[in-house]
DOVEX-297789 format. One record per residue: x, y negated, z negated of N, C-alpha, C, O in turn. Coordinates in Angstrom, 3 decimals. Atoms other than C-alpha are relative to their C-alpha. Example, Ala and Ser with C-alpha at 12.3 -4.5 7.8 and 13.67 -1.06 7.14 Angstrom:
{n_xx=0.890 n_yy=1.190 n_zz=0.000 ca_xx=12.300 ca_yy=4.500 ca_zz=-7.800 c_xx=0.900 c_yy=-1.200 c_zz=0.000 o_xx=1.936 o_yy=-1.181 o_zz=-0.665} .
{n_xx=-0.820 n_yy=1.190 n_zz=0.060 ca_xx=13.670 ca_yy=1.060 ca_zz=-7.140 c_xx=-0.770 c_yy=-1.090 c_zz=-0.730 o_xx=-0.261 o_yy=-2.198 o_zz=-0.899} .
END
This chain:
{n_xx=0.970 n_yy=-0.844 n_zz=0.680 ca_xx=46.132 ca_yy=11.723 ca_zz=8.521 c_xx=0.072 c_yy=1.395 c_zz=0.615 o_xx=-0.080 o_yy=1.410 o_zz=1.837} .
{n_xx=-0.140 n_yy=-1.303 n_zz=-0.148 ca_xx=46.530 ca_yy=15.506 ca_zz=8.732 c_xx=-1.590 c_yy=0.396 c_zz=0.457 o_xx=-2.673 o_yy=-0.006 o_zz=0.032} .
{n_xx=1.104 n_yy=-0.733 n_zz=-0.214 ca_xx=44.210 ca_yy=17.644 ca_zz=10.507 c_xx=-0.493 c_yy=0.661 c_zz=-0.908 o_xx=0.315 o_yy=0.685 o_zz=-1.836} .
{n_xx=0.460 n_yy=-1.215 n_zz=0.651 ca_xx=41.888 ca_yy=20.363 ca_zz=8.590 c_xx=-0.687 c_yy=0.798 c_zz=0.597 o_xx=-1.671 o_yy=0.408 o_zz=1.225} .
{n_xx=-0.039 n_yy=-1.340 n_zz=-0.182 ca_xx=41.558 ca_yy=23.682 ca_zz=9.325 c_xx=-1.303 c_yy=0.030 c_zz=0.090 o_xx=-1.803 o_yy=-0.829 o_zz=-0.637} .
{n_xx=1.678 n_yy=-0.126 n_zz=0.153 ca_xx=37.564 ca_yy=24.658 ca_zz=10.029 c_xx=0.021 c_yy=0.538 c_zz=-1.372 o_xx=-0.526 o_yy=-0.098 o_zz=-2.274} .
{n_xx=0.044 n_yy=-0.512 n_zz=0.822 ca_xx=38.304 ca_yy=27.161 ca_zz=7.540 c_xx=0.401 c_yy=-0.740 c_zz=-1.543 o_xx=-0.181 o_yy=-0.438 o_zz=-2.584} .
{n_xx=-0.347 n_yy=0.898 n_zz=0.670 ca_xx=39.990 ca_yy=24.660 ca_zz=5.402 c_xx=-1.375 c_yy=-0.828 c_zz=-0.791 o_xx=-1.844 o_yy=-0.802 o_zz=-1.928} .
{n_xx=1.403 n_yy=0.685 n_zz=-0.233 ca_xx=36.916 ca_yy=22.503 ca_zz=5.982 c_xx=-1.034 c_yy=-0.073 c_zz=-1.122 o_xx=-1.370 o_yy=-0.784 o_zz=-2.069} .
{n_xx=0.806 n_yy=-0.827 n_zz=1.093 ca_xx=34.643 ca_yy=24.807 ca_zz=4.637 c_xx=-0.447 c_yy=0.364 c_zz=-1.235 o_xx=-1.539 o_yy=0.392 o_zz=-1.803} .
{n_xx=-0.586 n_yy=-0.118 n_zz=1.190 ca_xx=36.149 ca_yy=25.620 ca_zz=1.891 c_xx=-0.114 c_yy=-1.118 c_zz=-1.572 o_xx=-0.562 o_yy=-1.104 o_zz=-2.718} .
{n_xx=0.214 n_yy=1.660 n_zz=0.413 ca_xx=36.401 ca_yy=22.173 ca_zz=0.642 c_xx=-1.441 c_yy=-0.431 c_zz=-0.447 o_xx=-1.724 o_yy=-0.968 o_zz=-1.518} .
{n_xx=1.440 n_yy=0.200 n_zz=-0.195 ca_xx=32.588 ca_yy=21.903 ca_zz=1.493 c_xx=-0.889 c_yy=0.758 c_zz=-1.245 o_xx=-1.966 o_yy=0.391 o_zz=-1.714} .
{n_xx=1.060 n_yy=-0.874 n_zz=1.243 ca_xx=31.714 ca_yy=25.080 ca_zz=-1.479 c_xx=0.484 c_yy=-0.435 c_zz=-0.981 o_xx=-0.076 o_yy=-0.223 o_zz=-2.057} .
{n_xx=-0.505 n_yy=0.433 n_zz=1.296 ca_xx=33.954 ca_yy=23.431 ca_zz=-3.689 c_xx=-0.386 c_yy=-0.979 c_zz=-0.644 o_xx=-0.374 o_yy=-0.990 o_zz=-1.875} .
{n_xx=1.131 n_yy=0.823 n_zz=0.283 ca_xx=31.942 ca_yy=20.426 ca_zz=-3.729 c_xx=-1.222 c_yy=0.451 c_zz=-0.228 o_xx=-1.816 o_yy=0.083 o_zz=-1.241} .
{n_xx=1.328 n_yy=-0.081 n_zz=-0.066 ca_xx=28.853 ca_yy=21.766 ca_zz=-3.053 c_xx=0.050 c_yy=1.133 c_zz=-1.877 o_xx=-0.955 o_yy=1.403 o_zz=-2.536} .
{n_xx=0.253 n_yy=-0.661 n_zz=1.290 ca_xx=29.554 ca_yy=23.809 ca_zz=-6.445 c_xx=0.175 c_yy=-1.225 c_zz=-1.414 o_xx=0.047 o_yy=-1.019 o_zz=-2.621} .
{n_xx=-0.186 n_yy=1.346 n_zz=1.222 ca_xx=30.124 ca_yy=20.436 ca_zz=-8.617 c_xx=-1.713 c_yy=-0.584 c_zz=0.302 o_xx=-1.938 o_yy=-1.486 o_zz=-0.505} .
{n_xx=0.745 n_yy=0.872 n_zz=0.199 ca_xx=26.888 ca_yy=19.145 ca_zz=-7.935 c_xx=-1.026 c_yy=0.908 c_zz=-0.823 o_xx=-1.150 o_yy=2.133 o_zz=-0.808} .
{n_xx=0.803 n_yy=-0.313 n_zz=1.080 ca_xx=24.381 ca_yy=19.419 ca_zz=-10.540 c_xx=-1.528 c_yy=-0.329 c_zz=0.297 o_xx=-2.050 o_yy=-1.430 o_zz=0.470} .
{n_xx=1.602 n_yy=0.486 n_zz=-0.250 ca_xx=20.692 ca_yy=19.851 ca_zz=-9.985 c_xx=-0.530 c_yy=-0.296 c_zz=-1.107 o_xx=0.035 o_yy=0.349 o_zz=-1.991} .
{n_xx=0.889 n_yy=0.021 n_zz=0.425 ca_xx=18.047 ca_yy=18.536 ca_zz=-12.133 c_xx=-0.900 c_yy=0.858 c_zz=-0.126 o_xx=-1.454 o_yy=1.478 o_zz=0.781} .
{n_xx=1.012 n_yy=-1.250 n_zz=0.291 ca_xx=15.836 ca_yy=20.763 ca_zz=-14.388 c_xx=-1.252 c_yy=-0.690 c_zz=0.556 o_xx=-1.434 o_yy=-1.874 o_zz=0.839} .
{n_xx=0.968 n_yy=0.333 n_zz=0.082 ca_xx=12.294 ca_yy=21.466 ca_zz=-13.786 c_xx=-0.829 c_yy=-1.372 c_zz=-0.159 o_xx=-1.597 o_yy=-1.970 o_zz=0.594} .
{n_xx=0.926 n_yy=1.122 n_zz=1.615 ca_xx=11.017 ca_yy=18.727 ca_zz=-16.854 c_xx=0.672 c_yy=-1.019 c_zz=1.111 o_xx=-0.098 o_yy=-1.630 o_zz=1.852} .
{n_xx=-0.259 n_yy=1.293 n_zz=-0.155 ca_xx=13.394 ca_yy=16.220 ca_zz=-15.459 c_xx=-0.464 c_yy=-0.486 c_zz=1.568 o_xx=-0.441 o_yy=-1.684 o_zz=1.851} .
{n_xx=0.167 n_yy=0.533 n_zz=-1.148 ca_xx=12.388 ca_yy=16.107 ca_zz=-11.866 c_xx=-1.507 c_yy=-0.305 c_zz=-0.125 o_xx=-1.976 o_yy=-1.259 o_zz=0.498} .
{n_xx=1.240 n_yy=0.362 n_zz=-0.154 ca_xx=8.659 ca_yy=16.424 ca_zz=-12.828 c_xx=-0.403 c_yy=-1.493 c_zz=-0.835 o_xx=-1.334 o_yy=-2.167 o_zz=-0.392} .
{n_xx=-0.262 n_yy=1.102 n_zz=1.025 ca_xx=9.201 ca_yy=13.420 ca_zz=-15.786 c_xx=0.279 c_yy=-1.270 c_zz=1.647 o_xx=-0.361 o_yy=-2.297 o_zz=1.874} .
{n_xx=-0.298 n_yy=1.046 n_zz=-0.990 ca_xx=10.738 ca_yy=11.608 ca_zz=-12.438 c_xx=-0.991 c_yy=-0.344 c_zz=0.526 o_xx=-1.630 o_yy=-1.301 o_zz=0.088} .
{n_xx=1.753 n_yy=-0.112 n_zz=-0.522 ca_xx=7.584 ca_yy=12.124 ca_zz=-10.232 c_xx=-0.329 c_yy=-0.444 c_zz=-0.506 o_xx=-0.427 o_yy=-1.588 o_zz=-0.062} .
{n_xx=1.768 n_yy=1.179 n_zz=0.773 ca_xx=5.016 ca_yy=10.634 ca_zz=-12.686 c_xx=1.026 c_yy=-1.069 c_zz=0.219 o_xx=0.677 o_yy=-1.992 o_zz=0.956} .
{n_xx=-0.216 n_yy=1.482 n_zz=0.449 ca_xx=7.222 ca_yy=8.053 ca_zz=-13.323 c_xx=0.439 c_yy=-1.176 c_zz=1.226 o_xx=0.497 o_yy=-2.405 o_zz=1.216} .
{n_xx=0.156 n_yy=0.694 n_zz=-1.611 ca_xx=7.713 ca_yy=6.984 ca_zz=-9.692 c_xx=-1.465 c_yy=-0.169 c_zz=0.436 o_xx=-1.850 o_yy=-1.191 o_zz=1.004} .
{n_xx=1.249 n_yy=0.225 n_zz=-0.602 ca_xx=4.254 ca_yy=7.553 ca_zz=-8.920 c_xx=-0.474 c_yy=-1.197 c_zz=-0.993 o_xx=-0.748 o_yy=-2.263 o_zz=-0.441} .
{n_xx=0.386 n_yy=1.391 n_zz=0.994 ca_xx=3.296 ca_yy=5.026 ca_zz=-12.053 c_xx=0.671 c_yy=-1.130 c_zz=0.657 o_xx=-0.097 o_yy=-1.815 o_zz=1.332} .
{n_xx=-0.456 n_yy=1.232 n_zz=-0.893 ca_xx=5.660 ca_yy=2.281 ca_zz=-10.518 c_xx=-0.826 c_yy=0.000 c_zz=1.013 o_xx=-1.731 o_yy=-0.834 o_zz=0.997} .
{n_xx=0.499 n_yy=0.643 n_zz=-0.895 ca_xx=4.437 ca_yy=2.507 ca_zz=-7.564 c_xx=-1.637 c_yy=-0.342 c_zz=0.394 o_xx=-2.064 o_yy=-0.966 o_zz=1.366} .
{n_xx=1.598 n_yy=-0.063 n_zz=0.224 ca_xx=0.496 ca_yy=2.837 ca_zz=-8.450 c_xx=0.341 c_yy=-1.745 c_zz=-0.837 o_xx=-0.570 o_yy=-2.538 o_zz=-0.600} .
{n_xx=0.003 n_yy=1.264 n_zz=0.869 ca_xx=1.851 ca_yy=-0.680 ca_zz=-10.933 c_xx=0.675 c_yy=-1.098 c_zz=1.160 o_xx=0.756 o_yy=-2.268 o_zz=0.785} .
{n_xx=-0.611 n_yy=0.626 n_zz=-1.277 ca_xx=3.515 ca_yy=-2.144 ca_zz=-7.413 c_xx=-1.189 c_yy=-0.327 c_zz=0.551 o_xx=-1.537 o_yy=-1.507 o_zz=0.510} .
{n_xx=0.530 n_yy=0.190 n_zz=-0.944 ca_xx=1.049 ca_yy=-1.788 ca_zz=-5.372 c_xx=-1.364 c_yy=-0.473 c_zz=-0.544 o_xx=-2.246 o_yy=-0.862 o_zz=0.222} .
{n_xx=1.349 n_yy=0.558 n_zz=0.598 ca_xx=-1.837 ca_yy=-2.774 ca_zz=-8.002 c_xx=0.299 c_yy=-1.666 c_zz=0.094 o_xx=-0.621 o_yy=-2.396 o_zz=0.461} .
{n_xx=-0.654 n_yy=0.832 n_zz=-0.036 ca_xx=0.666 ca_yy=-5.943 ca_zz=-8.275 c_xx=-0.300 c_yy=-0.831 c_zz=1.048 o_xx=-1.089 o_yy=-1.768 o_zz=0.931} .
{n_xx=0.245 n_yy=0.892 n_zz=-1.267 ca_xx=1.081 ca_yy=-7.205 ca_zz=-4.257 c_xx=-0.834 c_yy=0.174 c_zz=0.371 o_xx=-1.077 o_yy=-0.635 o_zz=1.267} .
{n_xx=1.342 n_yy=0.283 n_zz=-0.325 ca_xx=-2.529 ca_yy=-6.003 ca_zz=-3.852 c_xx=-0.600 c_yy=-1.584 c_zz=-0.350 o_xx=-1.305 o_yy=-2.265 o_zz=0.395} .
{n_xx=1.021 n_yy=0.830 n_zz=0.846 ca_xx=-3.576 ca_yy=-8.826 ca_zz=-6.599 c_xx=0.819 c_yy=-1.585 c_zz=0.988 o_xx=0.073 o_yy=-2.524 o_zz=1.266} .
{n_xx=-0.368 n_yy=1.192 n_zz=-0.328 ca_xx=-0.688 ca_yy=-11.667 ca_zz=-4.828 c_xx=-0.263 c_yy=-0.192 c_zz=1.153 o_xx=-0.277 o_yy=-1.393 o_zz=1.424} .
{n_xx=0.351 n_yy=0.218 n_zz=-0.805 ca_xx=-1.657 ca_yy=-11.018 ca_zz=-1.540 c_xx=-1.338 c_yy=-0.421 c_zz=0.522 o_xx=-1.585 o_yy=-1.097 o_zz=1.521} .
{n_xx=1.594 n_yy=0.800 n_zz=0.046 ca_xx=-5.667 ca_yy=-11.535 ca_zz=-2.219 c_xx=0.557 c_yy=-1.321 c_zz=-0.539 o_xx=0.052 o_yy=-2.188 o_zz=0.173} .
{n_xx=0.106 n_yy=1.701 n_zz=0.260 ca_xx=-4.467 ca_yy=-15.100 ca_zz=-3.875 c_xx=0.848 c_yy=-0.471 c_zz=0.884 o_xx=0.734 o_yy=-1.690 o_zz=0.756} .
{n_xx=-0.542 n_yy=0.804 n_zz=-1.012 ca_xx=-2.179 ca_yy=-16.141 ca_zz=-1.040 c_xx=-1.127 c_yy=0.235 c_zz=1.247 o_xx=-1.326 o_yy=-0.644 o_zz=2.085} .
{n_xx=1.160 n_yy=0.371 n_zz=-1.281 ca_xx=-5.133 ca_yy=-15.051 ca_zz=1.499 c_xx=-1.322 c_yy=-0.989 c_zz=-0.561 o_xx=-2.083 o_yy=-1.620 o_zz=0.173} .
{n_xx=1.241 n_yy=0.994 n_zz=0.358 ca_xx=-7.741 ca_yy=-16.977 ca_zz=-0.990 c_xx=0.526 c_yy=-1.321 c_zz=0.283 o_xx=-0.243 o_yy=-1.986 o_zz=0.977} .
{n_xx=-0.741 n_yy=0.933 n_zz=0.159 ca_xx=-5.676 ca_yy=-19.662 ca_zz=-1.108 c_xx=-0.085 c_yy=-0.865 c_zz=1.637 o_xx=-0.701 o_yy=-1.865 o_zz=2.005} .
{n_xx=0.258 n_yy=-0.127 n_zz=-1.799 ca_xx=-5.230 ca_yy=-19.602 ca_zz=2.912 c_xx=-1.422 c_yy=-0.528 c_zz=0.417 o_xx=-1.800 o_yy=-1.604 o_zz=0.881} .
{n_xx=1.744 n_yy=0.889 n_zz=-0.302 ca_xx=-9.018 ca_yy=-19.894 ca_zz=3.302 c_xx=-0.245 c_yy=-1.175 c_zz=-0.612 o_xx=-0.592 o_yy=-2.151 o_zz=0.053} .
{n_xx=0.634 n_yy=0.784 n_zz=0.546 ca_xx=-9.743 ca_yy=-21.912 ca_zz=0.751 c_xx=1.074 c_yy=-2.009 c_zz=1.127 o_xx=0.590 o_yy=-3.074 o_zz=1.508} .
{n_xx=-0.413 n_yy=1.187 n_zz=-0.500 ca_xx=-6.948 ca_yy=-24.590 ca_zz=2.414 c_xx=-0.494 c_yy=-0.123 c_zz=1.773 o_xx=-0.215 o_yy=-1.218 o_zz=2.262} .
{n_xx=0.234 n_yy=-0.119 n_zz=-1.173 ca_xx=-8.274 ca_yy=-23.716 ca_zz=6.195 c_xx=-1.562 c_yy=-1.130 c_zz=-0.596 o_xx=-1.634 o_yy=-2.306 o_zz=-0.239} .
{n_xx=1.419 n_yy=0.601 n_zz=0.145 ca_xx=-12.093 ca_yy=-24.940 ca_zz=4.754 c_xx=0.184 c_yy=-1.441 c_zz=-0.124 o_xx=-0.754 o_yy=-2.199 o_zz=0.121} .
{n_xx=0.034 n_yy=1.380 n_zz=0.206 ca_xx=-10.582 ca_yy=-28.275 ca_zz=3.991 c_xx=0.594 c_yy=-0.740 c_zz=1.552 o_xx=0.827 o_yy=-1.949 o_zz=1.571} .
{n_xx=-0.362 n_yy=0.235 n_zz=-1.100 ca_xx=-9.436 ca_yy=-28.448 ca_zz=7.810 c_xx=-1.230 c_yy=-0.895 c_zz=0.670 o_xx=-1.140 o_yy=-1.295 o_zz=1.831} .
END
C-alpha cells in the first residue's frame, strides 16, 4: 500500500467532503417531529409493559 502525501491527503478529504449532500431545512425539521413522535410512541409503549411486568411481580410476590 502506497503512502499519501499530507497534501495528497487533503485533497482527497475536499473531494469527498464536496460529494456529500446535506439535507434541506423541511427535511431535517420533517425528521425531528418524526423522531420525537417515535420516541414519545416508545416510551408511552415500555412505560405501559414495564407497569404490567412490575404489577404482575407484586401481584405474584402477594401469593408468597
Amino acid at each position: 500500500m502506497a503512502k499519501t502525501s499530507p497534501g495528497e491527503f487533503f485533497r482527497q478529504i475536499r473531494a469527498e467532503g464536496s460529494k456529500v449532500v446535506w439535507p434541506t431545512r423541511k427535511e431535517t425539521v420533517t425528521t425531528a417531529i418524526f423522531v420525537a413522535i417515535l420516541m414519545t410512541i416508545l416510551a408511552l409503549f415500555f412505560l405501559g409493559i414495564d407497569s404490567m411486568f412490575g404489577a404482575a411481580v407484586r401481584w405474584l410476590l402477594t401469593l408468597a
